[in-house]
N, C-alpha and C positions, 0 to 999 in steps of 0.2 A: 483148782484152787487159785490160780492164776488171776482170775476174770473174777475172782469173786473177791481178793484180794484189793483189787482196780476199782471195781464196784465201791467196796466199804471206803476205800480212799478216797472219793470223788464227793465234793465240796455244790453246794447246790450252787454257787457262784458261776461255777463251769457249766451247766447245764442250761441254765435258768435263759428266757429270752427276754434282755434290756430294753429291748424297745414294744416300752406299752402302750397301748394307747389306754387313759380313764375320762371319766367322767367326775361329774361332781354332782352333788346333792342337788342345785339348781337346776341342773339342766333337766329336759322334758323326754318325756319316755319316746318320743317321736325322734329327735336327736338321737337320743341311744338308741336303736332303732335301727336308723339311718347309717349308724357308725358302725354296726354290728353287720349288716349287711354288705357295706363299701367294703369294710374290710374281715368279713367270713370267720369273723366271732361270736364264740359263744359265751365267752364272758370277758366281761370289763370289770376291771379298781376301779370304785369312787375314790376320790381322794377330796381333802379337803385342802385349805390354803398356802399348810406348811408339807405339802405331801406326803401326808399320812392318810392309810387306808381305813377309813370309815366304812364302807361297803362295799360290797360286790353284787353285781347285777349277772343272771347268765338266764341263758332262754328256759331253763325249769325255772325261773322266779317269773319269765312271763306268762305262764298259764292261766293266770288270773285273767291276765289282760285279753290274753286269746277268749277267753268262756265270756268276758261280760262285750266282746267286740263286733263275737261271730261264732257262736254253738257252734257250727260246722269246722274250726280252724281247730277246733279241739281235736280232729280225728288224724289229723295233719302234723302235730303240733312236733316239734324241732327239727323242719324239713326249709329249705331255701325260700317253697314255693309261699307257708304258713307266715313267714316271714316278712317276705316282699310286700304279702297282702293284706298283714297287719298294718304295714307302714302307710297302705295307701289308705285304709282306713282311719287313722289314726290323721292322715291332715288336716282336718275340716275337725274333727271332734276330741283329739284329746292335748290337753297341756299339761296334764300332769306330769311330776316334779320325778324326776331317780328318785327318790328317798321315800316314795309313797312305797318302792315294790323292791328295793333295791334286800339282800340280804343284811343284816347290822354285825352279826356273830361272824368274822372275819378268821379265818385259821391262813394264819400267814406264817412265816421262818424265817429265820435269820440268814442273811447270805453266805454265813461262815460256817454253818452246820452241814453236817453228812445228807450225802445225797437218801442213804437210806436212813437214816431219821425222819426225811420230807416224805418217803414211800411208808413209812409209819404211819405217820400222821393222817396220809390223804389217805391210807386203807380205813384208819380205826372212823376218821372222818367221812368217809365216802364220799371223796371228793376229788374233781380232776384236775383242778387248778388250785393254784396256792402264789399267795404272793409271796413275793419276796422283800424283804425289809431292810439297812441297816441298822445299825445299832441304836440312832436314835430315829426308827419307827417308821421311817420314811420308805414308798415305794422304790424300788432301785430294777426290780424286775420280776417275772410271773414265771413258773413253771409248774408245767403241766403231764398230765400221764404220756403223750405223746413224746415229749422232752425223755423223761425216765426209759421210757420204748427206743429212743433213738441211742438213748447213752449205752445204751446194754446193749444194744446192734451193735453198734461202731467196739466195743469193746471185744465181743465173739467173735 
């Protein structure tokens, strides 16, 4: 009852990892891309000017872009290799914008709420990242099933 006590206690603030890397609606799929690669993401926050999260981008919204790139990348599709080869593909031919592929329906949390209200959410959501926001709206940090996996290690 101990651990499950610590659990329900636990503030997604604690959890959550603050340094994000986003993108924004301008930038090109090639950049996200690029950034997703360099640094072994699978999803990025759009944010927009006042950093607030507009969108999210993660490699199941790139399947689009794998099928119209290279039929073949489809049999591949969320491996390092599908990736790299998108990117090279993607120099010469594509400029399109984040916001053409990026998700708009954003399920983010507040940084003050229970870590199991965030394990809520991402179940009923099926999802494995979730921003994190304060109070007026702004990304502040991301947390993911990984995150939740590691809080409940460290706590047993």
């Amino acid at each position: 009852m101990k651990t499950q006590n610590k659990f329900a206690d636990m503030k997604v603030n604690e959890i959550m990892s603050d340094r994000v890397h986003t993108l924004n609606v301008n930038d090109t799929l090639k950049d996200a891309l690029a950034m997703m690669l360099e640094h072994q993401l699978t999803t990025v926050p759009v944010v927009d000017l006042d950093h607030r999260c507009v969108g999210i981008l993660s490699r199941s919204d790139m399947t689009e872009l794998f099928l119209e790139q290279d039929g073949e990348l489809s049999s591949m599709l969320d491996t390092p290799l599908s990736m790299q080869r998108l990117y090279r593909s993607l120099e010469t031919c594509d400029v399109r914008n984040v916001s053409e592929l990026m998700t708009y329906e954003v399920v983010s949390i507040e940084d003050g709420k229970s870590l199991t209200e965030a394990c809520q959410q991402m179940t009923r959501q099926r999802i494995h990242h979730m921003p994190v926001v304060d109070e007026n709206g702004r990304l502040i940090g991301i947390v993911s099933t990984f995150d939740v996996v590691k809080a409940v290690a460290d706590i047993v």
